[in-house]
C-alpha positions, 0 to 999 in steps of 0.5 A: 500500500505504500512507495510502489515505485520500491516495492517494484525494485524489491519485487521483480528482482528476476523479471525483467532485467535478464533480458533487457538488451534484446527487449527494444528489438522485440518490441519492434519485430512485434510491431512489424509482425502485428502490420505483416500478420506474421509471427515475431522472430524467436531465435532472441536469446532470453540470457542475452547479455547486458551492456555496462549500463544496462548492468547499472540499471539492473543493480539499481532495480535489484537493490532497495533504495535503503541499501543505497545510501551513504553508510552512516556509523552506528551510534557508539554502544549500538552493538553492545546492546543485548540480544534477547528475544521479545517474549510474548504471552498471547494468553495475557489479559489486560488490565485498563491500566494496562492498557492506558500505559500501552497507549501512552507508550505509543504516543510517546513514539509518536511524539519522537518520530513527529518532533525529530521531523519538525526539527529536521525536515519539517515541510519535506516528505519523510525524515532521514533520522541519521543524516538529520535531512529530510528528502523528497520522494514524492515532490516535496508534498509534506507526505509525513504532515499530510499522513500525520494529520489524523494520527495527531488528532486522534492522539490528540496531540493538538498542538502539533495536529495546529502546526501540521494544519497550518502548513496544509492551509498556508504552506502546501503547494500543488504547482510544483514540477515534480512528476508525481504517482497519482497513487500516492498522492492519492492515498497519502495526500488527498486520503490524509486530508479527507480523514483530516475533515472527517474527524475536524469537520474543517472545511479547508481541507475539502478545498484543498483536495478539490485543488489538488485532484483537479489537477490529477484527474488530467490523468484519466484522458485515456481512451478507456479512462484508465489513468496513468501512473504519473502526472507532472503537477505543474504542466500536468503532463502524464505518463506510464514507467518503461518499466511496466511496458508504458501499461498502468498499475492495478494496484494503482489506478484501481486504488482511488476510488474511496477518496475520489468518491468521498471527495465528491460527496463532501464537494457536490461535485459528481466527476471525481466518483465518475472518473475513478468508479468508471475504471471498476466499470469498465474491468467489470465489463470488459473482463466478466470472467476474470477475479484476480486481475493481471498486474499491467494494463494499457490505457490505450488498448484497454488489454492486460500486458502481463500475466502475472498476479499478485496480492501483494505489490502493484496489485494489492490495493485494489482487492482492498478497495473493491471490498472498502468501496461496498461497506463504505457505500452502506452496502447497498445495492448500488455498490453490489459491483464491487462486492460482486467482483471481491468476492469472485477475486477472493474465491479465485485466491483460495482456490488457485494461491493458497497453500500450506508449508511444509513442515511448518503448517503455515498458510500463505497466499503466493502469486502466479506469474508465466503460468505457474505458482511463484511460493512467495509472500510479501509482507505487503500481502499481510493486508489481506487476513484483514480484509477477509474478516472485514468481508466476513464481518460485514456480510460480503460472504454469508453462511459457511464461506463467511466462517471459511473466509474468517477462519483462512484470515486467522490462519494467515494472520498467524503466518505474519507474525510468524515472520517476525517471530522466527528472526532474531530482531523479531522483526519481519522481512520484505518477503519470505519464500517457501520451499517444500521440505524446508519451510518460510525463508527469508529473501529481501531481509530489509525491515521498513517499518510496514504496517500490514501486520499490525493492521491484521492484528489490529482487524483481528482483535477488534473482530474475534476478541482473542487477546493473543493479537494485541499481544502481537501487536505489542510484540511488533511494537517492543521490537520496534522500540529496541531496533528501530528507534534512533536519536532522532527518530525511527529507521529501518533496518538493513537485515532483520537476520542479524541483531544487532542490525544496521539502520537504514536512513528514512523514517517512512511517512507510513510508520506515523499514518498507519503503523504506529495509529493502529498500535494506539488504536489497539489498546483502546476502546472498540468504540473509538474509530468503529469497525461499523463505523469507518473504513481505513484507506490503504493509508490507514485514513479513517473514512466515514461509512455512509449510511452504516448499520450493524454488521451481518450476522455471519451465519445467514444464509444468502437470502438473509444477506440479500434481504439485509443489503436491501433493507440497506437500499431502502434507508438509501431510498429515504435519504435522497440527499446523501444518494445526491451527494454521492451519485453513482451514475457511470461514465460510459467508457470511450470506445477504443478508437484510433487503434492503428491498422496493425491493431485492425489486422490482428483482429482478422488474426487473433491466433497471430496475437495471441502467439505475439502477446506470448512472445513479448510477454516472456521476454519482458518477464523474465 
């Protein structure tokens, strides 16, 4: 949920780059078959060798941007400090006192990483802690203020949450000529500031984001409404990376549609639903019969460039939102699309990329890429325990698969804290392997201090009641405290392997906005940010539910469940200002015009594409 243009160097480690020399020459023998109705050339080798800068190219995709920074001595007596395993007692009953002390403990880590921002980088979106800098990834946009703004209200640490307004009122600039991911400056910025009205009720955000996501929509002139991936905030120019073929992100462009809608319901102004629900649209009908989404989509053609899926990155998000966007809308019939397409993608995910360990017995969600299983598991991909006692909780799944759907996210819930528990920080990796015979490894050992994890554990607390998931929770959070905090804020860790380990230089915008609220949120009231109530975007960005009301009983039958949604439909019915506020009415598609004759051809010869598509395919994924 988070920096995909990092996840994207993490994750296609093997993909590709071995055979980035030949790839050009492909792409044009493709393009020349495509106009001659003939097959590409074949005799390409896939281990074609790469030249020095391509080479250089390559290392930087294979190496996490933490890796690259300047080596920055540890403090002295960092590696005298004791190596002892966290100890977590997942039977321990908490006391309200207790409970008390655990918040303020939290928001004390809150008030470290928030005041070494302010002191050092203040204005800039992320902190280096040890390098007493800040930096901007994404555009100088104040990504830690705009993430910060709710975690500070509900800490109410108002002091700062007046500062951090302040800056967003008077200071935040949305011209500037940055080329900027329409993703996250959707998530961070825009989500952060509609959280920031929701709680405050103060207005100035709203116009705020109208400001801003006026400026983005330039990013939907596509002739299937797809987005791009990026777009230069001051001359608004878009663009997709070479690196997903030109083609757009799922995770991306189909993660905005909880703040785009939410946006039009506060503003009046229908076009920012319209933009962002016209995307659903169109995959629900250009692909009935897909669940689970190819991770590459062309804006111009309207077709999938890859085979490969993934629950965690550049595709995770946008199962959350399908499933978010139909509890946020009341759950109602008019959102049935969304529930509709959830639950076909989940049922997909159980069936085709869930597997057990051996020997351990853990349950892992893997990805499929060339036609065949990958046995990986992102931490990214610990979202999804919460997303499935979410769905089985609001009544997205009924009867026995509403009980499988609650039993397979306590299952895989364990899985991620059993990433941090086997490693001697007792933190988790960027992703793990599993290999048959010898179980979960590690593969990308760097800790960046997500917040998937603690999310589940967070879900699974507030759904089941069973202590032993604060008590995770609290695990993360000591082990976070004894590796991760700095003089001057929290880093990451370089290999969570080793302990003591090397820090990284970045404390993440994420750790303020998501980690460290659902660890606050953990050890207080259920009533406070309800799961009835609120849905989290994928920034952890609380957003109101409209037109809420008690959740499902999980053990209805499917009728029960359809009477309920309509009894939904029919509160809505009676409520015609709110349905106005948040119209539903779809932009039709633009048809795909102006395809080339080459294009033309290929559909006289679909058997010459489909052989083209396949070619490319493996050539770029390898």
């Amino acid at each position: 949920m988070d920096m995909h243009w990092l996840q994207a160097e993490i994750q296609q480690q093997a993909a590709m780059l071995q055979s980035v020399s030949g790839l050009a020459d492909e792409v044009a023998s493709l393009a020349q078959a495509l106009d001659s109705n003939q097959s590409p050339h074949k005799e390409q080798s896939p281990d074609a060798p790469v030249n020095l800068q391509e080479r250089v190219a390559a290392k930087r995709l294979l190496t996490p941007r933490a890796t690259k920074e300047l080596e920055i001595p540890e403090a002295p007596g960092w590696n005298d400090a004791p190596v002892e395993r966290i100890v977590v007692d997942p039977y321990k009953q908490l006391t309200q006192a207790e409970c008390l002390e655990r918040r303020g403990l939290v928001k004390a880590a809150m008030q470290h990483a928030w005041s070494n921002y302010v002191k050092y980088a203040f204005g800039h979106d992320e902190l280096m802690p040890r390098s007493l800098r800040g930096k901007d990834p994404f555009g100088g946009l104040g990504a830690t203020i705009l993430d910060s703004l709710d975690t500070l209200w509900l800490m109410d640490m108002q002091a700062e949450y007046k500062q951090a307004r302040d800056w967003v009122a008077y200071d935040l600039n949305f011209t500037r000529p940055y080329e900027a991911s329409v993703f996250e400056t959707t998530i961070r910025i825009v989500g952060g500031m509609l959280a920031a009205y929701e709680l405050s009720q103060d207005h100035m955000y709203i116009d705020r984001c109208e400001e801003l996501v006026g400026r983005l929509l330039a990013a939907y002139n596509t002739q299937t409404g797809i987005p791009y991936n990026s777009i230069v905030l001051d001359t608004l120019m878009v663009q997709n990376p070479t690196w997903t073929r030109r083609s757009s992100t799922l995770s991306e462009f189909g993660s905005m549609q909880l703040e785009f809608a939410k946006l039009s319901m506060h503003s009046g102004n229908p076009i920012y639903n319209e933009k962002a629900e016209s995307v659903i649209q169109y995959l629900y009908e250009k692909y009935p019969e897909k669940g689970l989404m190819p991770l590459y989509l062309n804006p111009k053609s309207g077709r999938f460039t890859t085979t490969r899926v993934s629950l965690g990155a550049l595709g995770d998000s946008y199962y959350e939102y399908l499933l978010k966007m139909w509890v946020m809308r009341g759950r109602s019939q008019e959102a049935e699309m969304y529930r509709v397409m959830w639950e076909k993608a989940m049922d997909e995910m159980i069936e085709k990329l869930v597997f057990t360990s051996n020997p351990e017995g853990l349950t892992y969600v893997a990805e499929f890429e060339r036609k065949r299983v990958k046995h990986k598991m992102d931490h990214l991909v610990c979202f999804v325990p919460a997303m499935l006692a979410l769905g089985s909780h609001t009544g997205a799944v009924s009867g026995s698969k509403a009980d499988q759907y609650m039993q397979l996210a306590e299952n895989l819930t364990e899985t991620c804290w059993q990433f941090y528990a086997v490693q001697p920080t007792g933190l988790s990796p960027e992703y793990v392997t599993f290999h048959e015979g010898r179980g979960m490894r590690s593969s990308v050992h760097v800790y960046l201090m997500r917040p998937e994890a603690v999310e589940a554990f967070f879900v699974l607390w507030r759904l089941t009641g069973n202590t032993k998931y604060r008590e995770y929770g609290w695990g993360v959070f000591q082990a976070i405290e004894k590796w991760c905090k700095v003089e001057h804020g929290y880093a990451g860790l370089r290999d969570v392997r080793k302990a003591p380990p090397k820090h990284d230089d970045t404390q993440q915008s994420f750790f303020l906005a998501e980690t460290l609220k659902y660890l606050y949120l953990m050890y207080g009231s259920n009533d406070e940010i309800s799961l009835d109530e609120w849905v989290f975007n994928t920034e952890a960005h609380p957003l109101r539910i409209v037109q809420s009301k008690a959740p499902t009983d999980v053990t209805t039958d499917n009728a029960a469940a359809n009477a309920a949604r309509q009894n939904v439909q029919d509160e809505v019915n009676k409520a015609p200002l709110l349905v106005d506020k948040a119209p539903v009415d779809v932009e039709q598609t633009q048809g795909l015009n102006g395809l080339n004759q080459a294009h033309a051809d290929v559909e006289k010869a679909p058997e010459v594409l489909d052989e083209a598509r396949d070619v490319l395919d493996e050539r770029t994924e390898q």
